[in-house]
CHARMM internal coordinates of N, CA and C (Angstrom, degrees):
IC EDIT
DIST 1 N 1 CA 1.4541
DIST 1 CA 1 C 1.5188
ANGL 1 N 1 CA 1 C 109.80
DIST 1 C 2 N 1.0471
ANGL 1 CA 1 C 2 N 111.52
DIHE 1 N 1 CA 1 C 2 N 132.27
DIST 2 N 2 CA 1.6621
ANGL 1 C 2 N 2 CA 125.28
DIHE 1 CA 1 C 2 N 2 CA 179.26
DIST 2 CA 2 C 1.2543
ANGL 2 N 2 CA 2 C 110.34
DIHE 1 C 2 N 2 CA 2 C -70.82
DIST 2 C 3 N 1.2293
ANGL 2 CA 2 C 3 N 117.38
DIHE 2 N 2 CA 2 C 3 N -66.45
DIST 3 N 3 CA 1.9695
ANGL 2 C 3 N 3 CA 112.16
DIHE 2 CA 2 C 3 N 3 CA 170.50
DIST 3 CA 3 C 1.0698
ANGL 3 N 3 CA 3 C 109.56
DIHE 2 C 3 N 3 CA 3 C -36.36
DIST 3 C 4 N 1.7367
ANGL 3 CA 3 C 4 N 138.12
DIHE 3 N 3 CA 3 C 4 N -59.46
DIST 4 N 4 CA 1.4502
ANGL 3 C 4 N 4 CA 113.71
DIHE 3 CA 3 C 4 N 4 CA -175.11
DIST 4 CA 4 C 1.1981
ANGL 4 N 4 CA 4 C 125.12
DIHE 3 C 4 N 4 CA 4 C -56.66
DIST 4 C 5 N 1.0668
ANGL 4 CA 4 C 5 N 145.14
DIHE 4 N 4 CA 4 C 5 N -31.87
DIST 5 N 5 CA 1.2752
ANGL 4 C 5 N 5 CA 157.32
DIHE 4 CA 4 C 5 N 5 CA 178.56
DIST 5 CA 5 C 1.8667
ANGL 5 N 5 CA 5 C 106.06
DIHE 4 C 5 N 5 CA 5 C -44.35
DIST 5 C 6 N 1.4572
ANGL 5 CA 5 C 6 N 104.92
DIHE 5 N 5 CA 5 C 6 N -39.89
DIST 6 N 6 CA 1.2200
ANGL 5 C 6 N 6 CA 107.08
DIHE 5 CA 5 C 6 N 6 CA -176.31
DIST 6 CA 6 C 2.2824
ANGL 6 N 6 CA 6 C 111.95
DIHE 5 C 6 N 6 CA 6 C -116.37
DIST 6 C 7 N 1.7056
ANGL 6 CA 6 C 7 N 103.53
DIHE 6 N 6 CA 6 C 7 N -1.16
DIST 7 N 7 CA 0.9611
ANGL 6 C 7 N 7 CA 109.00
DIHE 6 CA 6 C 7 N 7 CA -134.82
DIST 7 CA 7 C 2.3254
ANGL 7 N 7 CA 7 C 73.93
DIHE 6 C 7 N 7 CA 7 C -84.77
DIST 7 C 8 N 1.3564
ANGL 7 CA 7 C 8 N 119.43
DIHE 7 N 7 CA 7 C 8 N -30.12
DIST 8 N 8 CA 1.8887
ANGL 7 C 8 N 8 CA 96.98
DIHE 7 CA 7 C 8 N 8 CA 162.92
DIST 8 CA 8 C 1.1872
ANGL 8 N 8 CA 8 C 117.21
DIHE 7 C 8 N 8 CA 8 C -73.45
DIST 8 C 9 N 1.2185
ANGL 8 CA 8 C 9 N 138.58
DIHE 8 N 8 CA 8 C 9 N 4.65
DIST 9 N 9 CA 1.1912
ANGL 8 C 9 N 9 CA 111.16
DIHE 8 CA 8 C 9 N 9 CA -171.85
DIST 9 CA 9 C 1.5192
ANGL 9 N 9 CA 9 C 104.84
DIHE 8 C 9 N 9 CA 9 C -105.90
DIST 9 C 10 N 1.3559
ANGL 9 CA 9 C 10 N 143.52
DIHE 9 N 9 CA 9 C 10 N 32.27
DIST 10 N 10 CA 1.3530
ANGL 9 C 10 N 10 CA 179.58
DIHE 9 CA 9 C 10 N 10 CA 1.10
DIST 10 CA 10 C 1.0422
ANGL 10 N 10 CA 10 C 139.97
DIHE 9 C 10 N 10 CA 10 C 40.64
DIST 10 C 11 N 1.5463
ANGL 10 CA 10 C 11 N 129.70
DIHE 10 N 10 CA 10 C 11 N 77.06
DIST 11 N 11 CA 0.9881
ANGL 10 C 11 N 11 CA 125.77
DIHE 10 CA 10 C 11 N 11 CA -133.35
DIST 11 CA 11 C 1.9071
ANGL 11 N 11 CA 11 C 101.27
DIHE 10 C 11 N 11 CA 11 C -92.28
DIST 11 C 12 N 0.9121
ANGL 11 CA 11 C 12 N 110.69
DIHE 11 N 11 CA 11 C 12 N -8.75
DIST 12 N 12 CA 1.2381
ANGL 11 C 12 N 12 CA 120.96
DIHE 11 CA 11 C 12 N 12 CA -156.29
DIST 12 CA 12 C 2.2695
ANGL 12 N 12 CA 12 C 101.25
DIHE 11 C 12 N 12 CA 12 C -87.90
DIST 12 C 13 N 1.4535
ANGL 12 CA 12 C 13 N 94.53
DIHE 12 N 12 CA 12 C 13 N -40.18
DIST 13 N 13 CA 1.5486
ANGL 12 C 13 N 13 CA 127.20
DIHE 12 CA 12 C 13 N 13 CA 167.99
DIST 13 CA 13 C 1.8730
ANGL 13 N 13 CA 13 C 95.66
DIHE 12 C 13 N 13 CA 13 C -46.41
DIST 13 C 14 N 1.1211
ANGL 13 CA 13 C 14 N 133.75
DIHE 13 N 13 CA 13 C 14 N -9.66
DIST 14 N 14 CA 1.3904
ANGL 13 C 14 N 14 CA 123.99
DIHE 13 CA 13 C 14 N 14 CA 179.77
DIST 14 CA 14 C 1.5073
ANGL 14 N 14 CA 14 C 105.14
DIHE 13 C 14 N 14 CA 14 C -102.36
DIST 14 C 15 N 1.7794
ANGL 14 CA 14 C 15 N 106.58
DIHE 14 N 14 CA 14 C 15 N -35.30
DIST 15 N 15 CA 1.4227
ANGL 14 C 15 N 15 CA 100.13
DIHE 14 CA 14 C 15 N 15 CA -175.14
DIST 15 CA 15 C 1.3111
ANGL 15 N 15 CA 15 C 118.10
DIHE 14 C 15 N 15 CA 15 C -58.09
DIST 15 C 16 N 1.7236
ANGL 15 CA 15 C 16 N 105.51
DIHE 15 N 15 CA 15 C 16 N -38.14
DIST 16 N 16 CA 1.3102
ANGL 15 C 16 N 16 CA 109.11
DIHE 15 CA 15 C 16 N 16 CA -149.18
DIST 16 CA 16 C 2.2165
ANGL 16 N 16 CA 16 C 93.52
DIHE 15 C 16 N 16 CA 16 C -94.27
DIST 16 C 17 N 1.0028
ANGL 16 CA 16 C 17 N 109.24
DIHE 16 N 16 CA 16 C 17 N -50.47
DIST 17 N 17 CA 1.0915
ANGL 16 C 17 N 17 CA 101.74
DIHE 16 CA 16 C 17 N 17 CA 172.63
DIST 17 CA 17 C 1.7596
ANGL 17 N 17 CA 17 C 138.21
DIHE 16 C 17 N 17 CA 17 C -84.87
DIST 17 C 18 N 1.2939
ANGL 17 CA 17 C 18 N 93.27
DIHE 17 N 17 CA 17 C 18 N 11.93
DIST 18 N 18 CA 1.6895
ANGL 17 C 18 N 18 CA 112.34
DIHE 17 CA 17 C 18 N 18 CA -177.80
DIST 18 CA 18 C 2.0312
ANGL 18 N 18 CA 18 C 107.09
DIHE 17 C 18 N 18 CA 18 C 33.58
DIST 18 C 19 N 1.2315
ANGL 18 CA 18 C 19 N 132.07
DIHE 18 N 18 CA 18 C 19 N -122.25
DIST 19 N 19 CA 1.6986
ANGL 18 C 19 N 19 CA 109.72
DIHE 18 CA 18 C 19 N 19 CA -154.64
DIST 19 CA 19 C 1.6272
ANGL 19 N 19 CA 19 C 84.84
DIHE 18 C 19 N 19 CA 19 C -109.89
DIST 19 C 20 N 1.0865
ANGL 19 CA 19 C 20 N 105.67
DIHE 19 N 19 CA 19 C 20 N 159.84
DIST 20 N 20 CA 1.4977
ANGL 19 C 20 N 20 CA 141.04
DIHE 19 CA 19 C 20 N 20 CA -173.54
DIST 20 CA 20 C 1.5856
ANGL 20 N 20 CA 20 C 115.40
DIHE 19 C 20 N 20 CA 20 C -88.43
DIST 20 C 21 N 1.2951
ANGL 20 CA 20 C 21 N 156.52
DIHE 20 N 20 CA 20 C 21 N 86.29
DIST 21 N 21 CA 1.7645
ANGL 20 C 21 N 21 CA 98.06
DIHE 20 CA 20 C 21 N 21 CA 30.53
DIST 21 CA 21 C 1.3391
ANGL 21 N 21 CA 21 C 122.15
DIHE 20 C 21 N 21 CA 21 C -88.29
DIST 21 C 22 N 1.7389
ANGL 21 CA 21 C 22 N 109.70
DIHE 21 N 21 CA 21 C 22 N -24.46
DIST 22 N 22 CA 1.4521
ANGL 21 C 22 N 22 CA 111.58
DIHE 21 CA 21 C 22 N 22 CA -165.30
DIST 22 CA 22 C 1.3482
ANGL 22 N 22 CA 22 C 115.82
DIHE 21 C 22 N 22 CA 22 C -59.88
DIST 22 C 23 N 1.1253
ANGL 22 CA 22 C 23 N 130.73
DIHE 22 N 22 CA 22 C 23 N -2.68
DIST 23 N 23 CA 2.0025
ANGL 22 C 23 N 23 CA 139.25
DIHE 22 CA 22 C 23 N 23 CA -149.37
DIST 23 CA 23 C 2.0445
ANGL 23 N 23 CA 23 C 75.62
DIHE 22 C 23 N 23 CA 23 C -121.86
DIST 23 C 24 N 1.1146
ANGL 23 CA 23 C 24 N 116.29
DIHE 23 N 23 CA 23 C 24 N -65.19
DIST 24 N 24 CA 1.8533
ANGL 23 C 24 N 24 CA 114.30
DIHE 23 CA 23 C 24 N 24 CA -173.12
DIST 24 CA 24 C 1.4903
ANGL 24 N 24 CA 24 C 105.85
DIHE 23 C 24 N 24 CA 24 C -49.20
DIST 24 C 25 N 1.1247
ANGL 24 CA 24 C 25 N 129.79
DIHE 24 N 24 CA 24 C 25 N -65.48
DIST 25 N 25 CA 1.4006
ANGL 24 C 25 N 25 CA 141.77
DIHE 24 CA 24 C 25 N 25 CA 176.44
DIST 25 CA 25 C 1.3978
ANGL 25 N 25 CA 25 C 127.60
DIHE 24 C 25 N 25 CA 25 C -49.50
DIST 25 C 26 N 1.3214
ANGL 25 CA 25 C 26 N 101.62
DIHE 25 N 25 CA 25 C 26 N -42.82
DIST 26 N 26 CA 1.6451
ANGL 25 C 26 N 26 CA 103.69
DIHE 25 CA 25 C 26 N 26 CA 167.84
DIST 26 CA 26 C 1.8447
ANGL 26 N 26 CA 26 C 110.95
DIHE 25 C 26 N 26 CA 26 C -91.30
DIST 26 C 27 N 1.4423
ANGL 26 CA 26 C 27 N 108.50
DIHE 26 N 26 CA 26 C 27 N -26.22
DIST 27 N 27 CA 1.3675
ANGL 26 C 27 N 27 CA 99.93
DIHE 26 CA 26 C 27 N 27 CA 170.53
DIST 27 CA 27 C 2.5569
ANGL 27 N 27 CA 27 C 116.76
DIHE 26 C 27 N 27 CA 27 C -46.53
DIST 27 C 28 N 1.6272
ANGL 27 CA 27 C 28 N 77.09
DIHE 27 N 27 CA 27 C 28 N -63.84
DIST 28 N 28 CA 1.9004
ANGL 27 C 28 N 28 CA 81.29
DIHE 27 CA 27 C 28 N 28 CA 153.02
DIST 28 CA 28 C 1.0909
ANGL 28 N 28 CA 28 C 153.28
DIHE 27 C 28 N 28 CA 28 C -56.57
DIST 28 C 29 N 1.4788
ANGL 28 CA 28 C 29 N 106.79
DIHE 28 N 28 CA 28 C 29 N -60.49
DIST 29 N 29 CA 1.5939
ANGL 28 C 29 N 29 CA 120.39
DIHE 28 CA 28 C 29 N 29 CA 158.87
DIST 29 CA 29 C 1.8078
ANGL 29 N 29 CA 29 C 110.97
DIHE 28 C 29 N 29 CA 29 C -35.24
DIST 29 C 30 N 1.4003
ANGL 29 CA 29 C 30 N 119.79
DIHE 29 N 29 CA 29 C 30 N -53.28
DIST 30 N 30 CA 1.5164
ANGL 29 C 30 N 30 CA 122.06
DIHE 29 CA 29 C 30 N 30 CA 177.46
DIST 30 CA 30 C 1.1715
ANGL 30 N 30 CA 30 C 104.83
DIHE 29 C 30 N 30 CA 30 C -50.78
DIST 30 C 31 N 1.1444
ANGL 30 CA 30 C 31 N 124.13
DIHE 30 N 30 CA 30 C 31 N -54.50
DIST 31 N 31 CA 2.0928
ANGL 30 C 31 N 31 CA 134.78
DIHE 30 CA 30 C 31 N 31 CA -160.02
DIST 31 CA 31 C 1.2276
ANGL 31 N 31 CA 31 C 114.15
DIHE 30 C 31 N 31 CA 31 C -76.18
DIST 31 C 32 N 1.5990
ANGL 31 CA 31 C 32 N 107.34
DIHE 31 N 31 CA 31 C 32 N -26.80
DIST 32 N 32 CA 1.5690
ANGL 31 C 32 N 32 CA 118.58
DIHE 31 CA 31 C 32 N 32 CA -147.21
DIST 32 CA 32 C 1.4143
ANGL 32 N 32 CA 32 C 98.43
DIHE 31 C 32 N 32 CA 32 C -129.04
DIST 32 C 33 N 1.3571
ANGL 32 CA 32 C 33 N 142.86
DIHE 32 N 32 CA 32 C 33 N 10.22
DIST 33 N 33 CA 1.3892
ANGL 32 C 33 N 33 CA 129.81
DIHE 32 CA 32 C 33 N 33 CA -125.11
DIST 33 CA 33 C 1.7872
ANGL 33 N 33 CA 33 C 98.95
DIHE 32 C 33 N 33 CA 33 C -70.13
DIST 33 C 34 N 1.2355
ANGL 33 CA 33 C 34 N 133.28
DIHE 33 N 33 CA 33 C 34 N 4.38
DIST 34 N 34 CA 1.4662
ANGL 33 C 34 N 34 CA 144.53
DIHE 33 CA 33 C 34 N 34 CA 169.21
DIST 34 CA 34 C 1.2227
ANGL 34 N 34 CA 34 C 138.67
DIHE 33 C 34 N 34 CA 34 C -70.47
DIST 34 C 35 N 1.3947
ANGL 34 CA 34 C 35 N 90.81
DIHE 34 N 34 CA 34 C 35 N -50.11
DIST 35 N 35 CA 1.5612
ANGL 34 C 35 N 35 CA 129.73
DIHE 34 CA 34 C 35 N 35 CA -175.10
DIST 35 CA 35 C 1.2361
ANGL 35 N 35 CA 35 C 110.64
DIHE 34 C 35 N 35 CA 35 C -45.41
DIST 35 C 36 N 1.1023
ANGL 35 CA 35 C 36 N 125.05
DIHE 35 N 35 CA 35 C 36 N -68.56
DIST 36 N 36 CA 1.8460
ANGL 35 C 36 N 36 CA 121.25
DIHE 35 CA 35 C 36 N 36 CA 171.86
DIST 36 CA 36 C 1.3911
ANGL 36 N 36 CA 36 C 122.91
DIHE 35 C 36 N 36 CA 36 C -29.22
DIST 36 C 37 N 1.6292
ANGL 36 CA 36 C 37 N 115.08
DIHE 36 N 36 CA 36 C 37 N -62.27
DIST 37 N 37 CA 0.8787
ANGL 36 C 37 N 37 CA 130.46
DIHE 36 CA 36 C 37 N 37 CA 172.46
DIST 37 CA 37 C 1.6853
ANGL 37 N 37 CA 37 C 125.14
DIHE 36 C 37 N 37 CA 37 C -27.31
DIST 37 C 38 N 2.5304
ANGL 37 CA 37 C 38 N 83.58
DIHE 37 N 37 CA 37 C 38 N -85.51
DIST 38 N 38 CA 1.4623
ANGL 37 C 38 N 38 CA 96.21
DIHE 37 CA 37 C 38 N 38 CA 172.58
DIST 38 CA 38 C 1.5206
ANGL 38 N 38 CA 38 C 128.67
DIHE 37 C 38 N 38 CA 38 C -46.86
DIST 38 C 39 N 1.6513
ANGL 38 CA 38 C 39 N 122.77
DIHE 38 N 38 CA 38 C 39 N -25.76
DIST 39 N 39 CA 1.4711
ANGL 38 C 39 N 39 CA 115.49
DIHE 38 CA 38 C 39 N 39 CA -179.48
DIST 39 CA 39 C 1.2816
ANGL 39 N 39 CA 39 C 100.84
DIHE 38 C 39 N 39 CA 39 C -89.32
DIST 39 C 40 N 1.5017
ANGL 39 CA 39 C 40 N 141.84
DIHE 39 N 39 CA 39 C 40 N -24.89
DIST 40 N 40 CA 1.6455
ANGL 39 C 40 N 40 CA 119.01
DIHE 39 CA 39 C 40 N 40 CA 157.64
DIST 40 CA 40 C 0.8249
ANGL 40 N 40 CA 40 C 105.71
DIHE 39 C 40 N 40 CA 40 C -48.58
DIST 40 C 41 N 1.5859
ANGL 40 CA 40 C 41 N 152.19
DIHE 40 N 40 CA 40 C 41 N -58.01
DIST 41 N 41 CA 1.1376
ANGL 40 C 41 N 41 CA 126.75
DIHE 40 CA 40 C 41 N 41 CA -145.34
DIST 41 CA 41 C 1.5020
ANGL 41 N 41 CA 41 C 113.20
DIHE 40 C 41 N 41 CA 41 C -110.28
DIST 41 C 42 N 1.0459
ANGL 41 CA 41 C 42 N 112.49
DIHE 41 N 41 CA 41 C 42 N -4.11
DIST 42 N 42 CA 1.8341
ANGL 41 C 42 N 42 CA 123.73
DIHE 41 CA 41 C 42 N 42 CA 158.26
DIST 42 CA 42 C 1.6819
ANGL 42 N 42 CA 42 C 99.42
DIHE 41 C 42 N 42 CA 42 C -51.05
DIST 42 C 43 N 2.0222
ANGL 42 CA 42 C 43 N 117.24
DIHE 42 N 42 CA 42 C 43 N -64.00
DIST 43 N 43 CA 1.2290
ANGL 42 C 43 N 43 CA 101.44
DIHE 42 CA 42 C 43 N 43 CA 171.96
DIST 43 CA 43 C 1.1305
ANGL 43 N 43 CA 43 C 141.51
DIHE 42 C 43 N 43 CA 43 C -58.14
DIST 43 C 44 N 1.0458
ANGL 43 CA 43 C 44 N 119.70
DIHE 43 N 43 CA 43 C 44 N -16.32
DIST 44 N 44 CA 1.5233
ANGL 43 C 44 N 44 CA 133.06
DIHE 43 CA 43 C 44 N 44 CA 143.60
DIST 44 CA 44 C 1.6061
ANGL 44 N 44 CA 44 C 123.92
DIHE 43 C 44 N 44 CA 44 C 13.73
DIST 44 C 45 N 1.6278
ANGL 44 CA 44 C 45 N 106.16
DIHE 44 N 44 CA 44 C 45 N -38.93
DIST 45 N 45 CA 1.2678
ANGL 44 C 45 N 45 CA 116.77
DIHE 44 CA 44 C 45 N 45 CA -152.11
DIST 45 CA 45 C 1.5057
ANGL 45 N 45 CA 45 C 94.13
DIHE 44 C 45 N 45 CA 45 C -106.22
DIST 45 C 46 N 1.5174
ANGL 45 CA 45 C 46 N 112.48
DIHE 45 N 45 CA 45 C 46 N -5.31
DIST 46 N 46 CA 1.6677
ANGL 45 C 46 N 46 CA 115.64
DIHE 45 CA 45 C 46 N 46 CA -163.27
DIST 46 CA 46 C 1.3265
ANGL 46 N 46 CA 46 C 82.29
DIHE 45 C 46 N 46 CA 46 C -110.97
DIST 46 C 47 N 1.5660
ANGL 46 CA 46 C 47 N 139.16
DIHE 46 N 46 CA 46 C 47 N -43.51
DIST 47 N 47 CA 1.1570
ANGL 46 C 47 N 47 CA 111.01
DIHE 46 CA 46 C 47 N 47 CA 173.59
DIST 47 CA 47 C 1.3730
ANGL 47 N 47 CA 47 C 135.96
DIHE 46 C 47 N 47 CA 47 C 65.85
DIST 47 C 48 N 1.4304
ANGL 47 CA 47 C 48 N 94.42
DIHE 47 N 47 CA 47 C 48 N -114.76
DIST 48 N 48 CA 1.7053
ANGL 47 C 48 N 48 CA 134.23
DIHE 47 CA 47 C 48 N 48 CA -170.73
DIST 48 CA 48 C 1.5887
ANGL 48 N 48 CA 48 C 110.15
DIHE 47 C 48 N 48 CA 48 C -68.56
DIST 48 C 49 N 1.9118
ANGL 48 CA 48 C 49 N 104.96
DIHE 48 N 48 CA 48 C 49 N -19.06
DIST 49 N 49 CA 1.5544
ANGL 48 C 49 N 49 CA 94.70
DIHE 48 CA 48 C 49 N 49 CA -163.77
DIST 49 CA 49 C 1.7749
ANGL 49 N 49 CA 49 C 102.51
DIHE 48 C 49 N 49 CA 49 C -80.68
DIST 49 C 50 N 0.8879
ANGL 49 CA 49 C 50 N 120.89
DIHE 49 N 49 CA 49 C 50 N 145.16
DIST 50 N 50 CA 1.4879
ANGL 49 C 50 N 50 CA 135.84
DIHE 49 CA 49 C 50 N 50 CA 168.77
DIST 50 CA 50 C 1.7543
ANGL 50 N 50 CA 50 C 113.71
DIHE 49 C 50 N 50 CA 50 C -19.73
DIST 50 C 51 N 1.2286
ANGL 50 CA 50 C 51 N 115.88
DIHE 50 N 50 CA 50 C 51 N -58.00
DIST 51 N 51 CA 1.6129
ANGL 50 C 51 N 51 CA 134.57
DIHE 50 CA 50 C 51 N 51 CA 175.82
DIST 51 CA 51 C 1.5353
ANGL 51 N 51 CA 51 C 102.90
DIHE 50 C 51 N 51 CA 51 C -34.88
DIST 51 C 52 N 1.2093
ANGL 51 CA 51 C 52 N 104.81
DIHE 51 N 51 CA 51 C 52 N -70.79
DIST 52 N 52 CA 1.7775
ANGL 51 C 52 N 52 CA 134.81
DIHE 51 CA 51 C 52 N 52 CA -174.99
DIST 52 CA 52 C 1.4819
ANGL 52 N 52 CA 52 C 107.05
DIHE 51 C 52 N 52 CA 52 C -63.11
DIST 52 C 53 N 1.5568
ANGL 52 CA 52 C 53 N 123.12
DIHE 52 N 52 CA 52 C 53 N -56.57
DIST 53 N 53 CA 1.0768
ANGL 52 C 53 N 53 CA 115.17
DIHE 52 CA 52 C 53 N 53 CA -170.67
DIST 53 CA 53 C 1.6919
ANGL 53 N 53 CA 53 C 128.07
DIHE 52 C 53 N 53 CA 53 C -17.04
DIST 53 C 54 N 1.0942
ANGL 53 CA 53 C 54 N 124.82
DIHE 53 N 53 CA 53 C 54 N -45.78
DIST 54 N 54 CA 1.5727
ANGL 53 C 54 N 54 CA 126.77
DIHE 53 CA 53 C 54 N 54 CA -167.73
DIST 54 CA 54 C 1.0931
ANGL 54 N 54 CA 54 C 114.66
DIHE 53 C 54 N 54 CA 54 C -91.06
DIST 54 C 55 N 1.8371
ANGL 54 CA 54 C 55 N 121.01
DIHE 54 N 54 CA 54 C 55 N 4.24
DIST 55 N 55 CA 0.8049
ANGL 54 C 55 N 55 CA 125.81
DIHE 54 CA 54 C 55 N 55 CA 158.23
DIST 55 CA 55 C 1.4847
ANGL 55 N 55 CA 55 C 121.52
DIHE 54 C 55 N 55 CA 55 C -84.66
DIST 55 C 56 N 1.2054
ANGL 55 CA 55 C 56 N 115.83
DIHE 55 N 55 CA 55 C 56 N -53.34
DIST 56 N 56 CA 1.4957
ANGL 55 C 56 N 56 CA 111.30
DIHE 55 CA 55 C 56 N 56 CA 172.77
DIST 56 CA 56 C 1.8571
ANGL 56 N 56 CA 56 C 112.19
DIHE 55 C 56 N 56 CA 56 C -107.34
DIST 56 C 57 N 1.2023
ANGL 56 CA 56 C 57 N 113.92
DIHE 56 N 56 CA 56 C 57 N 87.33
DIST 57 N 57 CA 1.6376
ANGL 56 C 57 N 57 CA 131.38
DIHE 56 CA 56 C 57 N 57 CA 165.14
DIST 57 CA 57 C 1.3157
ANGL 57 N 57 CA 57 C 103.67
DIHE 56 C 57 N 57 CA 57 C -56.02
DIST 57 C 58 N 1.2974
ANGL 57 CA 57 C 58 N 114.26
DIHE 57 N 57 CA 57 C 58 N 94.80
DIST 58 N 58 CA 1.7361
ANGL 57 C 58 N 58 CA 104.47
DIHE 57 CA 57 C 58 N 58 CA 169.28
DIST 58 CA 58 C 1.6292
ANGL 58 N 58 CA 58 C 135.98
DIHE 57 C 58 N 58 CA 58 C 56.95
DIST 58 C 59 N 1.7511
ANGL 58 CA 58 C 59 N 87.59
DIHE 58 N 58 CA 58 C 59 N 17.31
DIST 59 N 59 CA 1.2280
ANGL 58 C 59 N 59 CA 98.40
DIHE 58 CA 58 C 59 N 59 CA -176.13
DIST 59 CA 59 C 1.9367
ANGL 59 N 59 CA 59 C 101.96
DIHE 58 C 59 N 59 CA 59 C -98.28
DIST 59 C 60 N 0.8381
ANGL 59 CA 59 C 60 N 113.81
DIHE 59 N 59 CA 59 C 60 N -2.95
DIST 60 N 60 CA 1.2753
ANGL 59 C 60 N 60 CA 109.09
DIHE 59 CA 59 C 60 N 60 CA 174.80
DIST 60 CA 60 C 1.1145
ANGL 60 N 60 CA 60 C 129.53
DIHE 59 C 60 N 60 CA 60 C -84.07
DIST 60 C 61 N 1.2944
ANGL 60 CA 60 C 61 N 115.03
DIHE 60 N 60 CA 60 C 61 N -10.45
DIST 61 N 61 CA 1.2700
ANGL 60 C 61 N 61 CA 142.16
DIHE 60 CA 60 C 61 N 61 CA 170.91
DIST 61 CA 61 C 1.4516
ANGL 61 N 61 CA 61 C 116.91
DIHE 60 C 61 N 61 CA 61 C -73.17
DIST 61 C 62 N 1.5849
ANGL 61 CA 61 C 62 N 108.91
DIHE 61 N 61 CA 61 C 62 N -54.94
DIST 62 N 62 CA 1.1637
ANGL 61 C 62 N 62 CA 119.10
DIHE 61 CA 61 C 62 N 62 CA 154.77
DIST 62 CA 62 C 1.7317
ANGL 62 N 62 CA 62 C 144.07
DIHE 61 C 62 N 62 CA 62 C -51.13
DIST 62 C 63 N 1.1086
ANGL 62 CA 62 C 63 N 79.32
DIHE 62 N 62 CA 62 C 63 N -26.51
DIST 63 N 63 CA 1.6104
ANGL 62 C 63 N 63 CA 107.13
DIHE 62 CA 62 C 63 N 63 CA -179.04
DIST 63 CA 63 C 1.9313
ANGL 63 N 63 CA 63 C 107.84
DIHE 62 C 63 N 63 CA 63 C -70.12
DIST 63 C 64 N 1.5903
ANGL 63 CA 63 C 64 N 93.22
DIHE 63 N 63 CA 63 C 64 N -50.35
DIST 64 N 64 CA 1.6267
ANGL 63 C 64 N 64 CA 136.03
DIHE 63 CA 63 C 64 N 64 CA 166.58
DIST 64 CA 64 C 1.5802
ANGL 64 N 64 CA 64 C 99.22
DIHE 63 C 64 N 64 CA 64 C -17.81
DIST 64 C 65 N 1.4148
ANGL 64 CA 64 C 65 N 103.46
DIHE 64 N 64 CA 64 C 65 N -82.08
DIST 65 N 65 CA 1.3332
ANGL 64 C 65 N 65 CA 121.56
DIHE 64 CA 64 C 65 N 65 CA -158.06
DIST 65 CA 65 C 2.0795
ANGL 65 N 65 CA 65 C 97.16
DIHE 64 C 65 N 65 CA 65 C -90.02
DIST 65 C 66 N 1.0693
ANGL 65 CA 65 C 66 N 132.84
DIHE 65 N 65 CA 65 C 66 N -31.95
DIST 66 N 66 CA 1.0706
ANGL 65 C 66 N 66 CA 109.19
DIHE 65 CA 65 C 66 N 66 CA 155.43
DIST 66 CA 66 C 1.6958
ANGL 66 N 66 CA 66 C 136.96
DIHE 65 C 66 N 66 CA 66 C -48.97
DIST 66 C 67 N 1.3264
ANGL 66 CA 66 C 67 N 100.42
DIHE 66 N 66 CA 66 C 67 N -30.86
DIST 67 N 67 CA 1.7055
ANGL 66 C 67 N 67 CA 93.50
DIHE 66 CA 66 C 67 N 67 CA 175.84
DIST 67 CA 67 C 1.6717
ANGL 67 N 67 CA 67 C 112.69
DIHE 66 C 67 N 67 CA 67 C -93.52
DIST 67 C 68 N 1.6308
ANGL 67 CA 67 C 68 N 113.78
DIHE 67 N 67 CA 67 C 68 N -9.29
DIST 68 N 68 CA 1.7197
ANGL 67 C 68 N 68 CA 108.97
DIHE 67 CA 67 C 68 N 68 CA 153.86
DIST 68 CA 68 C 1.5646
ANGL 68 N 68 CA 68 C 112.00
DIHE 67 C 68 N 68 CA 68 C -47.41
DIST 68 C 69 N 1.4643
ANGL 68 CA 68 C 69 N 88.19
DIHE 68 N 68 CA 68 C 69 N -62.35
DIST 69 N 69 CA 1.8865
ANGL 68 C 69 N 69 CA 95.91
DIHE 68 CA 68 C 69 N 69 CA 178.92
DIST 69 CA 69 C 1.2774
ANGL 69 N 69 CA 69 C 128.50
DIHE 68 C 69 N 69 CA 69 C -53.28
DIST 69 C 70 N 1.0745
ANGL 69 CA 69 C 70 N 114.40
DIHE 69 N 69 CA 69 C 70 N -52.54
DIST 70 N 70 CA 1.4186
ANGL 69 C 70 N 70 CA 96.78
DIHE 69 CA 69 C 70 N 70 CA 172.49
DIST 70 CA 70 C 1.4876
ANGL 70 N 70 CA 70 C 126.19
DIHE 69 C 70 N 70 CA 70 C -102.91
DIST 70 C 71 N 1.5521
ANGL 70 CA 70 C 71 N 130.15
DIHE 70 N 70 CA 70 C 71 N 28.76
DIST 71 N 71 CA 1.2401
ANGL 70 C 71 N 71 CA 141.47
DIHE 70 CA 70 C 71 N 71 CA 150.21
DIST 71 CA 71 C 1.3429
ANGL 71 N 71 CA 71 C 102.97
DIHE 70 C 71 N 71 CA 71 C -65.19
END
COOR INIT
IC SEED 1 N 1 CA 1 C
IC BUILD
């Protein structure tokens, strides 16, 4: 995780997000409760490129025919 790396040397980063991950995750998830989601599937469009690949295995495909269906 990238925030820890920087997340003592801020002391203030404990108030607001209390312990790392559960205090980071729910700090967002509360504010954001979308966000996860909408930026998986924003990348969506990268897909196919090499970088991304192992992130979505054939899920784009899937993804594909879910928005036929329910359009």
């Amino acid at each position: 995780m990238n925030q820890s790396n920087h997340y003592d040397e801020i002391p203030d980063l404990h108030k607001t997000f209390g312990s790392l991950p559960e205090g980071f995750v729910s700090y967002f998830t509360s504010r954001f409760p979308h966000l996860l989601l909408h930026t998986y599937r924003a990348m969506l469009t990268w897909a196919e490129e090499v970088a991304f690949k192992k992130y979505y295995p054939k899920l784009r495909e899937a993804w594909m025919v879910y928005d036929t269906q329910t359009a």
